[in-house]
C-alpha positions in Angstrom: -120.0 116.4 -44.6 -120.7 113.9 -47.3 -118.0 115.5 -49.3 -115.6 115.2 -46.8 -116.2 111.8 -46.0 -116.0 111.0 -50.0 -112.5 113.1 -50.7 -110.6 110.6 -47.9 -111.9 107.8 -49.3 -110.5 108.7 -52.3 -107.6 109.6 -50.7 -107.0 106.4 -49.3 -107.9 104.6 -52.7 -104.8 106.1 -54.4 -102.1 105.6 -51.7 -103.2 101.8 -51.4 -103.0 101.6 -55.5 -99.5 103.6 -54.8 -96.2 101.7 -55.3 -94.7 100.8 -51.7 -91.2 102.7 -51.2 -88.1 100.0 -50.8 -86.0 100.5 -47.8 -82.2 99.3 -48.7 -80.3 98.3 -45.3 -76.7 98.8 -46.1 -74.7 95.7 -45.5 -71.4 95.7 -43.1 -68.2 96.6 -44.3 -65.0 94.7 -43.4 -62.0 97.5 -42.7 -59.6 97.1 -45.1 -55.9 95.7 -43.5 -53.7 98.3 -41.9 -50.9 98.7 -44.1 -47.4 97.7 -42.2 -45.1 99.7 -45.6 -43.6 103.1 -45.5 -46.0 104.9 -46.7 -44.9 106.7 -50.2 -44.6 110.8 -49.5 -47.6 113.1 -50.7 -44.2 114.7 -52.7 -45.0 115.4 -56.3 -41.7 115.0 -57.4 -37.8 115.6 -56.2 -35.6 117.6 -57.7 -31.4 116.7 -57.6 -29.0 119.3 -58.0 -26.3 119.2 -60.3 -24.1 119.2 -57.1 -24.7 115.6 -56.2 -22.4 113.2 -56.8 -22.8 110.3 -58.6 -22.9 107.7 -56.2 -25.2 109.7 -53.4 -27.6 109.9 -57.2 -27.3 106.5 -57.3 -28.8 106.0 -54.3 -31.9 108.3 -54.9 -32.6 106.3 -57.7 -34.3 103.8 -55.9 -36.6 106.0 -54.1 -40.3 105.8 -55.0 -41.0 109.3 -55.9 -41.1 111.0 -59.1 -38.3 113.6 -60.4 -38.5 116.9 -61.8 -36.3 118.8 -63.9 -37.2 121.9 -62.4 -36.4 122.7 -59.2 -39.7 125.3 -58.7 -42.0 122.8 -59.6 -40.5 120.2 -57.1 -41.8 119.6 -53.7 -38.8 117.8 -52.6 -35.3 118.9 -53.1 -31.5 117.2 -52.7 -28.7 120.1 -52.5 -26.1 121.4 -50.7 -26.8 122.1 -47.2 -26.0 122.7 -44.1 -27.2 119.1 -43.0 -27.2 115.7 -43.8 -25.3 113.2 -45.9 -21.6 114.1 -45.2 -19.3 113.8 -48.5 -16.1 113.5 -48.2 -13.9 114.4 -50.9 -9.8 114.0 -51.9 -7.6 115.8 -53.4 -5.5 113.5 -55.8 -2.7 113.7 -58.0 -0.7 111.2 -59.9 1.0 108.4 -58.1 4.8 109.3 -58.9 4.2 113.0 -57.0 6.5 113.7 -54.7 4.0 116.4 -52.5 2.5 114.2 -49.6 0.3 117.9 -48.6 -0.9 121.4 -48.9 -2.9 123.5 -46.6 -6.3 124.7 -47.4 -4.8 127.8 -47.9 -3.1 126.6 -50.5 -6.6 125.0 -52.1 -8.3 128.0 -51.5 -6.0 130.6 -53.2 -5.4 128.5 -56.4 -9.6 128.3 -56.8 -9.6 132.3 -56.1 -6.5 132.7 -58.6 -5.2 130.8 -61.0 -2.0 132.6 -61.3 -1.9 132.8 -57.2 1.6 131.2 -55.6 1.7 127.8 -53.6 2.7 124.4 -54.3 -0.8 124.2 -57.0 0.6 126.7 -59.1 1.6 124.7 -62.6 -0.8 121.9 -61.4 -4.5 122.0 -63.7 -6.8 121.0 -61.3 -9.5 119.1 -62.4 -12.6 118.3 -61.6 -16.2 116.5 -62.7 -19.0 119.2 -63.4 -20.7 117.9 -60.2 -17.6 118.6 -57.8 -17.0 121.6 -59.7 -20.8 122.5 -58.8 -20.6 121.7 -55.1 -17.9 123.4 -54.5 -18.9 126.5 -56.1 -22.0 126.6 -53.5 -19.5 126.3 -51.0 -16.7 128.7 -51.6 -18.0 131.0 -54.5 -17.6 130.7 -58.5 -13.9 129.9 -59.0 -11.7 132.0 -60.8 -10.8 132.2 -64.6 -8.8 128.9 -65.6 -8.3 127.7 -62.1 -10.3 124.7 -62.7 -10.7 122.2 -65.7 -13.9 120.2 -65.9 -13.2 116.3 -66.7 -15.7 113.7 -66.8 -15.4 111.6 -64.0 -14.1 108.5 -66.1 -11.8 110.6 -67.8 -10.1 112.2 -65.0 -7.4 110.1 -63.8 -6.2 109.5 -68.0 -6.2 113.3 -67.9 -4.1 113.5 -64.7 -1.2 111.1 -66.1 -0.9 112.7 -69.7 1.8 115.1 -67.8 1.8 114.1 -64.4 1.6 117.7 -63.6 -2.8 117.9 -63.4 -4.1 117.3 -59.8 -7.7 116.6 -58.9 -10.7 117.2 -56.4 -12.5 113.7 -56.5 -15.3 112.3 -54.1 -13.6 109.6 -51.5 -15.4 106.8 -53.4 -13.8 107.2 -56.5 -9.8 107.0 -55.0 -7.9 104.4 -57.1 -4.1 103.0 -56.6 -2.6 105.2 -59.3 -3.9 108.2 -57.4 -2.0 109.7 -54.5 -4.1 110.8 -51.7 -2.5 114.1 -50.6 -3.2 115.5 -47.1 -4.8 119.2 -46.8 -3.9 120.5 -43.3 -2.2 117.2 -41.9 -4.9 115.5 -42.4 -6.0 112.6 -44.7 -9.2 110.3 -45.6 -7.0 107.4 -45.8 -5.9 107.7 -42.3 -7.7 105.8 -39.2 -6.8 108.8 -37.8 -8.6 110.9 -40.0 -10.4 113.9 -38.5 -13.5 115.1 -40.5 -14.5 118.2 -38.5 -11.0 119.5 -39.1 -10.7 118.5 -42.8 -11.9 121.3 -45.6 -12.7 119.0 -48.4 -16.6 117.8 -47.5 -19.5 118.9 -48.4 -23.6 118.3 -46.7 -26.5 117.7 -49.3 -29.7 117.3 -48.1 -33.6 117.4 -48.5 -35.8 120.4 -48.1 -37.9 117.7 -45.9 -35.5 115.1 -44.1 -38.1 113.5 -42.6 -39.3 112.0 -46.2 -36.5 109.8 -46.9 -33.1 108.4 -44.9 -30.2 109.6 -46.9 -26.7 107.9 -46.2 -25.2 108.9 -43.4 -21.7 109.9 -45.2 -19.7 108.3 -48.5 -16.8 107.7 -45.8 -17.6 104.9 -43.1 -14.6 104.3 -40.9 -15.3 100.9 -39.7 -14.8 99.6 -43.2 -11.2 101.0 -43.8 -8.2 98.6 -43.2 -4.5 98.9 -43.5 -1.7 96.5 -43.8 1.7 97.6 -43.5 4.5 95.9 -45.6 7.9 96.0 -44.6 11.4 94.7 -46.0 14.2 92.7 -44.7 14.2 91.9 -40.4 17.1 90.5 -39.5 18.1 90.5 -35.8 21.6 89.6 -36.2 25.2 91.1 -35.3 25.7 94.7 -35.4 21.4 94.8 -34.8 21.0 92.2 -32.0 23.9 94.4 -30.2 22.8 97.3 -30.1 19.6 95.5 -28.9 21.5 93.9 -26.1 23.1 97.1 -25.0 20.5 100.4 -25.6 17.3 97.7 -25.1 15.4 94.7 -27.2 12.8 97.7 -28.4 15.2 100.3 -29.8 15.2 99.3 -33.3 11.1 99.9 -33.3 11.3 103.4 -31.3 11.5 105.7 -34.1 8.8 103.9 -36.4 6.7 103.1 -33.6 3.4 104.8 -34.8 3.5 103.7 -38.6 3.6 100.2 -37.7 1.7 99.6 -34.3 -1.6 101.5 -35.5 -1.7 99.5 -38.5 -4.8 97.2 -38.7 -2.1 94.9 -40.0 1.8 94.6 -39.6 3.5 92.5 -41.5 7.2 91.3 -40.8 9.5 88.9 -42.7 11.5 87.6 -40.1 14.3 85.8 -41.8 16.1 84.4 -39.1 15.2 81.1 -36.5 15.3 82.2 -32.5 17.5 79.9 -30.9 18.4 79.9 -27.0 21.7 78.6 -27.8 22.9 81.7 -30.2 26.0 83.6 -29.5 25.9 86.6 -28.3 26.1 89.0 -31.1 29.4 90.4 -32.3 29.1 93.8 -34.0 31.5 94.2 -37.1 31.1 89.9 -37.4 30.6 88.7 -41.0 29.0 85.3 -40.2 26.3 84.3 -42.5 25.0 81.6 -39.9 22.0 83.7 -38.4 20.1 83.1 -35.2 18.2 85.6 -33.3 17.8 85.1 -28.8 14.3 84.5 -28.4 13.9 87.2 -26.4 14.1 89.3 -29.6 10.5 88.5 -29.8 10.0 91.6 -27.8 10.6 93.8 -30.4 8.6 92.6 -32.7 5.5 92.2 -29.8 6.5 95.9 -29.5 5.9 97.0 -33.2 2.4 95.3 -33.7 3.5 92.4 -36.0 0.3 90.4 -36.9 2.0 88.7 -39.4 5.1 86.8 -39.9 6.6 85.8 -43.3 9.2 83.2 -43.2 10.3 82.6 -47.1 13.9 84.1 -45.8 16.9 82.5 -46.4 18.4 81.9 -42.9 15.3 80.6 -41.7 17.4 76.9 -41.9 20.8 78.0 -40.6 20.3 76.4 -36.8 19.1 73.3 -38.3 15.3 71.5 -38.2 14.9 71.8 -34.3 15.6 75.7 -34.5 13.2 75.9 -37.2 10.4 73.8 -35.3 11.0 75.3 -32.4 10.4 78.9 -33.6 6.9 77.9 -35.4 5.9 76.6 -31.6 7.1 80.1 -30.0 4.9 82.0 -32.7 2.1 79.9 -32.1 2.0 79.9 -28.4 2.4 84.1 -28.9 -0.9 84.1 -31.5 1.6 85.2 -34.4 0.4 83.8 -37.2 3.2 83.0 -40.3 2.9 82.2 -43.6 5.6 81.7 -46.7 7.5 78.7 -44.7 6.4 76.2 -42.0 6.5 72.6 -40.9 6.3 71.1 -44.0 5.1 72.1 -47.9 1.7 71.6 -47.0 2.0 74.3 -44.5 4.4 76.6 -45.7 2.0 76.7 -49.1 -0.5 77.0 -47.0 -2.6 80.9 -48.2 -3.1 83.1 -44.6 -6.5 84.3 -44.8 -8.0 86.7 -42.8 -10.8 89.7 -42.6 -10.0 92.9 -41.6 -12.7 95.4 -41.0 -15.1 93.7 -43.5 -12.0 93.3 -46.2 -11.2 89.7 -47.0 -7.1 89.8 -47.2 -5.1 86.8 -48.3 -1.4 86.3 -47.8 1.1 83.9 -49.7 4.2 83.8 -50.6 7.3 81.6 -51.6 10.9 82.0 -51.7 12.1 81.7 -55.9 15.9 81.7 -55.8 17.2 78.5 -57.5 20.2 78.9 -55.2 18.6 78.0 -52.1 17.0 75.0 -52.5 18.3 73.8 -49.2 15.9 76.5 -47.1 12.8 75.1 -48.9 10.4 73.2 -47.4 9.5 69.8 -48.1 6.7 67.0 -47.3 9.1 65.9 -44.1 11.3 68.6 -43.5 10.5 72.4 -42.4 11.2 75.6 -44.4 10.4 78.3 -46.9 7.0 77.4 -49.4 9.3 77.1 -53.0 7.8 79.4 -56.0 6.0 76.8 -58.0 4.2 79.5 -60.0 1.8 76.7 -61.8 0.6 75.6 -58.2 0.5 79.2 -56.7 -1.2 80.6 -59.6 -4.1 78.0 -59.3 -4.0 78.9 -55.7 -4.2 82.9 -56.1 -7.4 82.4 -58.4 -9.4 80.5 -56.0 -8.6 82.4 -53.4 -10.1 85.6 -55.6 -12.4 83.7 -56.1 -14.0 83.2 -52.9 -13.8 87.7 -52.5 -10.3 87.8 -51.1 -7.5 90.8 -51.8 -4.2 88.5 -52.2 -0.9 90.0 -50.8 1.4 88.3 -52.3 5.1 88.5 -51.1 8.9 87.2 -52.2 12.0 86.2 -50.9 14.1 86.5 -54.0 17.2 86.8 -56.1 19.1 89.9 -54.3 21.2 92.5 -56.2 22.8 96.1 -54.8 21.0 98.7 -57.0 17.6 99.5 -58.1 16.3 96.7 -60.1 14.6 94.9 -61.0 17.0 91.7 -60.2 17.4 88.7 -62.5 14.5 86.7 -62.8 12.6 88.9 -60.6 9.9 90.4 -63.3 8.7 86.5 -64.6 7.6 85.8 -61.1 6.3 88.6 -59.7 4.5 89.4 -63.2 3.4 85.2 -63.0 1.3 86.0 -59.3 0.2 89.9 -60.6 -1.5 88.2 -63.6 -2.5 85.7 -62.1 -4.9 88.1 -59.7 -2.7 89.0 -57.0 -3.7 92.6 -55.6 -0.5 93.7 -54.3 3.3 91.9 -55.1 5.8 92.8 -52.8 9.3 92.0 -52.5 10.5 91.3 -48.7 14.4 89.6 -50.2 15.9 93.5 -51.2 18.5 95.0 -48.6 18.8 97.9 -51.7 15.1 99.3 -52.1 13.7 98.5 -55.9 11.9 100.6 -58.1 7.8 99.8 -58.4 5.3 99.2 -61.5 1.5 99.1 -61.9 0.6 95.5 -63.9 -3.0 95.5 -64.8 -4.8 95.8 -61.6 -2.0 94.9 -59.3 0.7 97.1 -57.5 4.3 95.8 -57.7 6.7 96.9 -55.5 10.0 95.1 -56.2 11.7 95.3 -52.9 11.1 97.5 -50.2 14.7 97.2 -48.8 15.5 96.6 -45.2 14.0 97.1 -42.2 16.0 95.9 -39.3 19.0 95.1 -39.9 22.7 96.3 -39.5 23.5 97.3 -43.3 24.6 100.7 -43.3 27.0 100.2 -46.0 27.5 97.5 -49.0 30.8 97.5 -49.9 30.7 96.4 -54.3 32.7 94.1 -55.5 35.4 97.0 -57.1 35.8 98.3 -53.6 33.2 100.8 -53.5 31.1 101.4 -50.4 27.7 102.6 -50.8 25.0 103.3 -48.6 22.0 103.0 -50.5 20.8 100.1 -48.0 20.5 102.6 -45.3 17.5 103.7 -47.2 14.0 102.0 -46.5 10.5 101.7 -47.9 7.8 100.8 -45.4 4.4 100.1 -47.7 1.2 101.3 -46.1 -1.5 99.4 -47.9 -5.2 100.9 -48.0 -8.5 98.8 -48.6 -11.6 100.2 -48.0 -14.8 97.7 -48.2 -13.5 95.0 -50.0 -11.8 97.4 -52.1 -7.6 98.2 -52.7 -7.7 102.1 -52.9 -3.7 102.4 -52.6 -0.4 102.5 -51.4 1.3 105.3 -49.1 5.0 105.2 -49.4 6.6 105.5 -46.1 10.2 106.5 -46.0 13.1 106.0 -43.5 16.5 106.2 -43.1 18.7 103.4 -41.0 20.6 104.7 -38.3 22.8 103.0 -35.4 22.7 99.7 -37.8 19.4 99.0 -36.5 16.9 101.9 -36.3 15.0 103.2 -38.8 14.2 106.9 -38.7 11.7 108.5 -40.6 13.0 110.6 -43.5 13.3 114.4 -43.2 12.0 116.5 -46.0 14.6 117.0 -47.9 16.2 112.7 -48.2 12.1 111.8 -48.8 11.8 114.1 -51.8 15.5 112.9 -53.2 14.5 109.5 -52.5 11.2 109.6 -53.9 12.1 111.1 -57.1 15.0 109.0 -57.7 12.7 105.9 -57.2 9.5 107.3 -59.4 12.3 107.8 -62.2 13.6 104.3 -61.8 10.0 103.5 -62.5 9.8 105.3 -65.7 7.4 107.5 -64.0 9.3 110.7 -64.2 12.8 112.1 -65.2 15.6 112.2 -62.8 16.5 115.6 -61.0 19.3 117.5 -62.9 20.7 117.9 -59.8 20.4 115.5 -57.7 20.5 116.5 -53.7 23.4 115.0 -52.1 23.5 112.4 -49.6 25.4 112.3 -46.4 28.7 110.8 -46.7 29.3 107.8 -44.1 32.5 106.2 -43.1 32.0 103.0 -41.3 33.0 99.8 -41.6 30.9 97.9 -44.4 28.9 94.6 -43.3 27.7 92.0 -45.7 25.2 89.9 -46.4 25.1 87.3 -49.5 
């Protein structure tokens, strides 16, 4: 017992002389803040095939997410698909090409063959290695020779060497000195435009959609604009007759869709409206011009948005006619430009924003002739071409993000041009920033050029009015005048992708008709040879012959 009693006493000895164990009480933790950021993908890294274009890359770039070169180590991949970012694509050829279309047929048997028949056969069609690589996953390797590979930058020098390459380019890349052609009727420059019927698109998207928000598409329609330019309107004599006896719209009925679904219509209405005109007398050769105001109809009819007034006639009824008019195209919300109450307002640039595209339009009337019709600080009329004051006026327009349209009433002349003085002024307002220069004086359509960045078009001829013939001074009647360019301007967010050249033929003195086949490609390739574009036809097609009685304007 005594041993017990002495082991637990010694027991107890040593757990007393024991260190005593520290207890550690953790202290509380604050939560860390909820992040409110898109969280980053558990991706390792993306791959991009060589398919995507370089603007869709562009926009990958800024992705947080590492890339691969190899697509089996990747956990995220950008290809072609089935789904996703919808890429439109063109296919281009050099401006002076008379083709406006082909069918996908057409496409699809020059990529299977390069000896296959169809309007591509003699036309290289070129292509940058991404395009090239898209649509291989689409329709299958093409066939030996059919297609050249060009470096994006490269491709439109490589198209022009000959004029005889065309091109499959991505919709952002479409420049002026391309021409948009359709494939089966239908066209990305068209508001119109139908993607779900058009062959030339293309899906890329991600093995996991759900990662990262690609774009929706390269083509946004809400961004496209167009503004249609047109020649001389006068609604005079042998026009304003048959107005008065088939109907005040007739002259517009033919043309009705080019011009009224426009996003802009332009008009250069030379003439005053005057309740006190004559009635109109058809074979009359009176060069005192007035219209009946209730000629407005027609161009109500057509769409104008715009009205330039550096014409001519604008003066012939005197001050009151002239005043009077500005009120009646006030009062109908058609705003004018080119001419007005006085300097101030006939210099005055029109600016405007169309669909997101800032547009600008000015213009002046530059024949030394006429300095009666110009306006002045007390008297109404056309803005006079004081290039050092519109130049000054072009750049600070630019420079606020405007696309100038920049249009002439000028010296006048019966064959293709250009006329007289006309390349010092509108080479003055094209290097001075002008976007497109357009002449609105020419009852005889002028040839065009490019200048820099700037499209010239020299004169579009008429539009309505009553010249089916021009008799020359030796006598000879032509009929040249009956023929008629109507300029359909493209801009696509803030950007001037082109011209389409719309062709018609006068008819009745006073209604355009668009061209058949056969007078478009005539016309067309007389006009791109005038432009030092292309050589003339051998043989050219002839033109119907007209007898009629010639009427005149100076």
């Amino acid at each position: 017992m005594k041993k017990i009693c002495s082991l637990l006493i010694c027991i107890f000895i040593l757990t007393a002389c024991a260190p005593a164990t520290e207890v550690i009480i953790p202290p509380t933790l604050t939560p860390p803040p909820i992040s409110t950021a898109t969280p980053i993908p558990a991706a390792s890294g993306l791959w991009v095939s060589p398919a995507v274009p370089d603007d869709l890359r562009a926009v990958i770039q800024t992705w947080d997410i590492p890339f691969v070169n190899d697509a089996a180590l990747a956990t995220q991949k950008l290809d072609v698909s089935d789904s996703g970012a919808l890429w439109i694509y063109a296919l281009v050829a050099p401006f002076p090409t008379v083709t406006d279309g082909v069918t996908y047929e057409d496409v699809s048997s020059a990529w299977k063959s390069a000896s296959s028949s169809g309007p591509l056969v003699g036309h290289d069609l070129l292509m940058a290695e991404s395009t090239l690589e898209a649509f291989t996953a689409l329709w299958g390797e093409p066939a030996s020779g059919a297609v050249r590979v060009v470096s994006s930058d490269q491709l439109l020098d490589a198209a022009w060497e000959d004029l005889s390459s065309w091109a499959i380019i991505p919709f952002e890349e479409i420049q002026p000195k391309w021409k948009v052609l359709s494939v089966d009727g239908e066209s990305p420059l068209h508001k119109d435009f139908n993607a779900d019927a058009y062959p030339l698109k293309i899906k890329f998207g991600l093995t996991d959609p759900e990662d990262f928000a690609l774009p929706e598409s390269n083509r946004d329609p809400s961004k496209l604009a167009t503004v249609v330019l047109t020649g001389v309107t006068a609604l005079v004599r042998a026009t304003a007759f048959t107005m008065e006896t088939k109907g005040v719209t007739r002259p517009g009925e033919l043309i009705y869709d080019w011009l009224h679904t426009a996003d802009v219509t332009h008009i250069s209405n030379e003439v005053p409206f005057d309740p006190n005109c004559p009635f109109p007398e058809p074979g009359h050769k009176n060069f005192i011009l007035c219209s009946d105001p209730k000629y407005l109809e027609l161009l109500q009819y057509v769409g104008t948005d715009v009205v330039e007034l550096t014409g001519d006639h604008f003066a012939d009824r005197g001050t009151q006619a002239m005043l009077d008019t500005l009120e009646m195209y006030k009062k109908n919300n058609l705003p004018y430009y080119g001419g007005g109450a006085n300097e101030t307002e006939a210099r005055k640039p029109l600016l405007m924003e169309v669909n997101g595209n800032k547009i600008a339009f000015m213009g002046c009337n530059g024949k030394i002739s006429y300095l009666f019709v110009k306006a002045t600080d007390y008297a109404p009329g056309a803005a006079n071409c004081d290039y050092k004051f519109f130049t000054q006026q072009i750049k600070d327009v630019t420079a606020q993000g405007y696309m100038v349209i920049f249009t002439f009433q000028h010296e006048e002349c019966y064959h293709y041009g250009p006329c007289y003085q006309h390349e010092a002024g509108f080479h003055a307002v094209a290097d001075a920033g002008a976007t497109v220069v357009s002449g609105s004086q020419a009852h005889f359509p002028h040839l065009m050029e490019f200048r820099g960045d700037s499209f010239i078009h020299f004169g579009l001829g008429n539009l309505f009015f009553d010249q089916m013939t021009y008799e020359l001074p030796d006598g000879n009647v032509i009929d040249g005048t009956r023929r008629e360019f109507i300029d359909r301007h493209v801009f696509y967010d803030g950007k001037y992708l082109g011209v389409e050249l719309l062709t018609a033929m006068l008819e009745d003195f006073s209604r355009p008709r668009p061209m058949n086949e056969r007078e478009r490609a005539q016309f067309l390739s007389e006009y791109f040879s005038y432009s030092g574009w292309m050589p003339l036809l051998p043989t050219p097609i002839p033109q119907p012959t007209v007898t009629l009685t010639p009427i005149v304007l100076p």
